[in-house]
Legacy VTK file of the C-alpha trace (Angstrom):
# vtk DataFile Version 3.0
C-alpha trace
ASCII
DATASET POLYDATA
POINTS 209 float
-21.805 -171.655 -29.316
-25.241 -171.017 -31.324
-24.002 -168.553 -34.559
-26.874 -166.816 -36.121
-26.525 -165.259 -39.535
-28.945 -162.451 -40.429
-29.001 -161.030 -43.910
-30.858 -157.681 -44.441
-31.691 -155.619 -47.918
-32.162 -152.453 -47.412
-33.918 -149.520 -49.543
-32.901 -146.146 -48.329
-35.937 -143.733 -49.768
-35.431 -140.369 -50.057
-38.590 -138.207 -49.109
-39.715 -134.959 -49.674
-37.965 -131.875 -47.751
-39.182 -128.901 -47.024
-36.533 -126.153 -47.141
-35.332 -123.220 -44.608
-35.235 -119.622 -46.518
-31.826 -119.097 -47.890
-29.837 -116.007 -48.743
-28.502 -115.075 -52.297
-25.982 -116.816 -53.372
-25.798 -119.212 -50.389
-27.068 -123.279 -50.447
-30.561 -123.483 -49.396
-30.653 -126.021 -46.493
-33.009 -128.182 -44.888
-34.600 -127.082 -41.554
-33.546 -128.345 -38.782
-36.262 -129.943 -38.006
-36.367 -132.038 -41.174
-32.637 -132.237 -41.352
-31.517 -136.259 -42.288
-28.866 -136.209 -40.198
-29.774 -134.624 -36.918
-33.596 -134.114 -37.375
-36.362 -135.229 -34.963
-37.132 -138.013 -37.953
-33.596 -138.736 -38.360
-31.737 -142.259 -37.755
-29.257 -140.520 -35.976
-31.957 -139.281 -33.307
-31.764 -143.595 -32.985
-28.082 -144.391 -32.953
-26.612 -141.085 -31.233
-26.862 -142.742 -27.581
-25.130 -146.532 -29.481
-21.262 -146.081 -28.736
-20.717 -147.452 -32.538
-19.871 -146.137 -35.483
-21.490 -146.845 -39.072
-21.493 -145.724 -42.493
-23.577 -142.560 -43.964
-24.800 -142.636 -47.570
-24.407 -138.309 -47.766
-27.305 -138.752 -50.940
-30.254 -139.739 -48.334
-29.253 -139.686 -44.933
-28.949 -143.572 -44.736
-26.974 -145.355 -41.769
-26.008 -148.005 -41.818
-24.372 -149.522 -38.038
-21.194 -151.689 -38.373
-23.079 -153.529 -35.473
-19.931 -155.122 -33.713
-21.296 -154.925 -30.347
-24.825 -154.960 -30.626
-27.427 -152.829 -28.658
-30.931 -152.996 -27.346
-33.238 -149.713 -28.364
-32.376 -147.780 -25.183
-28.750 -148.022 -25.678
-28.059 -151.333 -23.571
-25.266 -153.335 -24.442
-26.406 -156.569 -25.450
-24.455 -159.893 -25.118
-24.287 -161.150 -28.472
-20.971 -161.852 -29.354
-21.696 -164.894 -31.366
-23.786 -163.503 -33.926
-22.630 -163.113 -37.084
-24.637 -160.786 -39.741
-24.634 -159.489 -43.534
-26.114 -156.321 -44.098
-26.869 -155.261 -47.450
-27.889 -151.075 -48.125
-28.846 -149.760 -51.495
-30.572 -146.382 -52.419
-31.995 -147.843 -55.736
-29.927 -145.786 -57.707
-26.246 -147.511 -57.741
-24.850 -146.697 -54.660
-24.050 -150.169 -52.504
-23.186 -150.297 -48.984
-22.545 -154.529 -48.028
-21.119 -154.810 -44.334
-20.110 -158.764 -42.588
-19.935 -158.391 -39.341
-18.685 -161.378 -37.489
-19.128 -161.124 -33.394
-16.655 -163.531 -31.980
-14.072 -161.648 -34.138
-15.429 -158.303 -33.260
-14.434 -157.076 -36.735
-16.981 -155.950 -40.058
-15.960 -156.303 -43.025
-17.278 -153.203 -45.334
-17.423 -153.157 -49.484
-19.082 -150.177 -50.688
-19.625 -149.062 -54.537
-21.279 -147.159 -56.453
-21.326 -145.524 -60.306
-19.256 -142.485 -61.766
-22.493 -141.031 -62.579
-23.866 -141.290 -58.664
-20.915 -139.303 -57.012
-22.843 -136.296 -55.013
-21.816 -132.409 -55.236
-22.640 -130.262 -52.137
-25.141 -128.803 -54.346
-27.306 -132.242 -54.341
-26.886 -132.261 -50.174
-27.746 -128.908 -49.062
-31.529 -129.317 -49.617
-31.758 -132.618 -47.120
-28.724 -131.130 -44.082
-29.380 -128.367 -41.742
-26.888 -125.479 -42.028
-24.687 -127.182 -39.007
-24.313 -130.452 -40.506
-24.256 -128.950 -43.994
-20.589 -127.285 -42.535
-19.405 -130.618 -41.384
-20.708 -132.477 -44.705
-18.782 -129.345 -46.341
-15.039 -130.404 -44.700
-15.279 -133.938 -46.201
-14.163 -132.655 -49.588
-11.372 -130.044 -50.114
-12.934 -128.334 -52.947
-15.942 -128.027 -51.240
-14.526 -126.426 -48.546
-12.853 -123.642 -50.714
-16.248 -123.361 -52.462
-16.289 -125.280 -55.233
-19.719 -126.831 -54.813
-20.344 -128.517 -57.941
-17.277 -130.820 -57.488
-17.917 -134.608 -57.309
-17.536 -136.558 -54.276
-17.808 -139.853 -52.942
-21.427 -140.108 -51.589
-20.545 -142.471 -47.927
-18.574 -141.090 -45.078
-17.960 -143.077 -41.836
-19.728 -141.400 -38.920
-19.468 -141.637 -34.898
-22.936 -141.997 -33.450
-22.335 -140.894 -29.655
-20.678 -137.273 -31.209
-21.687 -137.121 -34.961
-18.560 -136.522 -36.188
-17.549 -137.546 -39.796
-14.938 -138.963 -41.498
-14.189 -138.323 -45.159
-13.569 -141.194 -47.867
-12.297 -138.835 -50.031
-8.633 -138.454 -49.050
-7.362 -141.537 -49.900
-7.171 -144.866 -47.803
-8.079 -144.339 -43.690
-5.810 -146.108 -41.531
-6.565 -144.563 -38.117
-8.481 -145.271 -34.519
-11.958 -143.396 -33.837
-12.862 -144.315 -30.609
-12.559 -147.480 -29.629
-12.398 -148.928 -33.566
-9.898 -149.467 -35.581
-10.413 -148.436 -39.160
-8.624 -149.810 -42.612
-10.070 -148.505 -45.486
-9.017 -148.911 -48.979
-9.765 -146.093 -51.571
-10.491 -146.869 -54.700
-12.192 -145.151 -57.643
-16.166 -145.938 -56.875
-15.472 -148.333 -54.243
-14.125 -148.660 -50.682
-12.792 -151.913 -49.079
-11.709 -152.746 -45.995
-12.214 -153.448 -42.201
-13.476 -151.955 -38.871
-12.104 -153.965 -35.842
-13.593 -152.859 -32.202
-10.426 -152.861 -29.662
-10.261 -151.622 -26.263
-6.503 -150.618 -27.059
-5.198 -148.936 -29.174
-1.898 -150.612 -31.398
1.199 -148.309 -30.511
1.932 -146.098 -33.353
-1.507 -145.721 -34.833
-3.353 -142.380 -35.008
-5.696 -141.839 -33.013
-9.365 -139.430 -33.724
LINES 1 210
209 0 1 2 3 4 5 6 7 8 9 10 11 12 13 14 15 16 17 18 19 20 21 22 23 24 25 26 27 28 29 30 31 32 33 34 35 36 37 38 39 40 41 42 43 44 45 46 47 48 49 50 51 52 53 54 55 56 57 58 59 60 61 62 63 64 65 66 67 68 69 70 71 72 73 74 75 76 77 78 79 80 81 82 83 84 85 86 87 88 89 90 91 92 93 94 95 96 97 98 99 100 101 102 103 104 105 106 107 108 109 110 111 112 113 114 115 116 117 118 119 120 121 122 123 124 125 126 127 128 129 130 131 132 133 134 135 136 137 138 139 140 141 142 143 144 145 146 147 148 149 150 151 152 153 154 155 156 157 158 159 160 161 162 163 164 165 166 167 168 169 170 171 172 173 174 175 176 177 178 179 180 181 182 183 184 185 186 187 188 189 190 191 192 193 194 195 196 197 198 199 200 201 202 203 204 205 206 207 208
């Protein structure tokens, strides 16, 4: 069988935003029209109709598809189970998202990293999330949740493109299935290692989300 590796740098940008009206004392968030995550510009608006999940850098709005099983733009599975490719994300600014996936395997390996300095408070997000996803973003961090929206966080979170649900990185390793994937993650200071496996069925005595 014909393998094919692709490799693929990245640069997320992070453009200008224009701001909904806010109350006092509240985070002023982004439209929803200009909102990164579920905006008419957004890359979700792209992936939401891929049955896949991928990795969101929270500081720009950056996804970044695990690409197991591969898809054409209108959502058609594609037969391409021999491919195997090496994506490699960066923001410019320290935060590294480096994902292997190999087809025939139907596994992607993930390594992401970035600096102390480059964690993200909800304070940094509000101005590029819509109110909505700004609540979801919001239960990735405890102390966010309570209010506390100055604390540091890990700036990625794994996200489900068919429902837009997210997953925090910020509770320690993830050993769980989301759909129809497998997930091992391995928490680590600035950096997350690990493994996303697609399976049809699910191992006995794993959680399920």
């Amino acid at each position: 069988m014909k393998r094919v590796v692709t490799v693929l740098l990245v640069l997320c940008m992070a453009g200008v935003c224009v701001l909904a009206s806010g109350q006092p004392g509240r985070l002023r968030t982004a439209s929803g029209k200009h909102c990164r995550l579920c905006g008419k510009n957004s890359l979700w608006d792209y992936y939401h109709h891929f049955d896949s999940v991928g990795i969101l850098n929270l500081s720009c709005g950056q996804i970044m598809d695990v690409s197991i099983r591969n898809y054409d733009d209108d959502g058609t599975l594609l037969d391409d189970s021999g491919h195997t490719t090496v994506y490699y994300y960066t923001d410019g600014k320290g935060r590294c998202c480096r994902l292997t996936t190999t087809g025939s395997q139907s596994i992607c390996r993930i390594k992401l990293s970035w600096n102390e300095d480059t964690s993200v408070t909800l304070e940094d997000l509000a101005g590029l999330y819509c109110e909505p996803c700004m609540e979801k973003i919001k239960m990735l961090n405890e102390e966010w949740a309570s209010g506390q929206t100055d604390d540091k966080s890990c700036p990625f979170a794994v996200t489900v493109f068919v429902t837009g649900d997210l997953y925090s990185l910020n509770r320690g390793d993830m050993t769980c299935f989301i759909r129809d994937y497998y997930v091992d993650l391995e928490c680590d200071g600035q950096e997350v290692k690990g493994t996303i496996v697609y399976k049809l069925v699910a191992v006995s005595g794993q959680k399920q989300l």
